[in-house]
C-alpha positions as CSV (number, residue, x, y, z in Angstrom):
1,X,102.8,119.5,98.3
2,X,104.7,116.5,97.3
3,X,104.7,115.5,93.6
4,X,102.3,112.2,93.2
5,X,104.6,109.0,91.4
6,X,102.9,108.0,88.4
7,X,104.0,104.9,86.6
8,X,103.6,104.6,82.9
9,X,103.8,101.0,81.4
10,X,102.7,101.6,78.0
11,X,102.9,104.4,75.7
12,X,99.5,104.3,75.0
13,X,98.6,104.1,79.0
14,X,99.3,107.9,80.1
15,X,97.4,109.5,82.8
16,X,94.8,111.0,80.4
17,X,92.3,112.9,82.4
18,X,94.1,112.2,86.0
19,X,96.5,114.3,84.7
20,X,93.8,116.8,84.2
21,X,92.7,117.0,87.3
22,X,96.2,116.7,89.0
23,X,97.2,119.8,87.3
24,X,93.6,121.3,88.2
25,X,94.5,121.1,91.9
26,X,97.7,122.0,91.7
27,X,99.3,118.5,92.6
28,X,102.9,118.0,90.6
29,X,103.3,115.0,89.2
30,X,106.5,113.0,88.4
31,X,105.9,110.3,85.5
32,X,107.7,107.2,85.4
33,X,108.0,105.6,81.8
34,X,108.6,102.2,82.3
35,X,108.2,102.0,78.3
36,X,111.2,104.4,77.7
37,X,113.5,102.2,80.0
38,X,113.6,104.3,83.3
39,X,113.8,102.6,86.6
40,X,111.5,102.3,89.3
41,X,112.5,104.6,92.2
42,X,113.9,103.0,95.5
43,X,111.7,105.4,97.9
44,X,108.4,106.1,97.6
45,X,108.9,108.9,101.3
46,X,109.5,112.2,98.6
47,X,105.8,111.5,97.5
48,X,102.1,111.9,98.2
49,X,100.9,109.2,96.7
50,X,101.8,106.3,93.9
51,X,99.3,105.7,90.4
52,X,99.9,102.8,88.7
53,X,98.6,103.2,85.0
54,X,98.0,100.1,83.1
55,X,99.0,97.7,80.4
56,X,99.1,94.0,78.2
57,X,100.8,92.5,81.1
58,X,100.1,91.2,84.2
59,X,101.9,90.7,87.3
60,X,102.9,87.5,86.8
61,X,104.8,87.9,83.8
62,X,108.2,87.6,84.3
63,X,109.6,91.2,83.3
64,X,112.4,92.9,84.8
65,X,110.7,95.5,86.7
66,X,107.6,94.3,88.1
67,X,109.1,93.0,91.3
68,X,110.7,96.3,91.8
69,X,107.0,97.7,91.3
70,X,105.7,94.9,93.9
71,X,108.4,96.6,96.4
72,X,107.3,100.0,95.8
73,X,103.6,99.2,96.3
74,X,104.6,97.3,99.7
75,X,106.8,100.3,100.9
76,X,103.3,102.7,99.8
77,X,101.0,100.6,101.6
78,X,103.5,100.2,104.8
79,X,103.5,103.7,105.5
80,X,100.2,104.6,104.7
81,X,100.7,106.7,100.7
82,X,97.8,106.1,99.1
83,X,97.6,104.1,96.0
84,X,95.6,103.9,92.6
85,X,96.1,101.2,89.8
């Protein structure tokens, strides 16, 4: 199976007990830490599925990264990955 995308905001927003049950079923996980400076990913096609965890800010805010999180959603939703967050 294809490792679910999850993307961390915060610190303090990890996948708590998702991660739990990912690792339950046997579904890898890649984590992205938006908090420790890493980049959102250009393709979302090497994945099952996209979590977005949460955080303080919303997506208006204008932050570096949330448009490149907008793009990643669209590219999710156009073909179908499902999506949580």
């Amino acid at each position: 199976m294809k490792p679910v995308l999850i993307i961390r905001h915060v610190q303090h927003e990890g996948p708590g007990y998702l991660q739990e049950l990912f690792d339950r079923a046997n579904i890898p996980v890649n984590m992205i830490c938006i908090d420790k400076g890493e980049k959102i990913p250009d393709a979302i096609e090497g994945t099952s599925g996209l979590v977005l965890m949460g955080g303080p800010m919303s997506v208006n805010d204008p932050l570096d990264w949330i448009e490149d999180e907008i793009r990643l959603v669209k590219l999710a939703l156009a073909i179908n990955k499902p999506v949580l967050g």
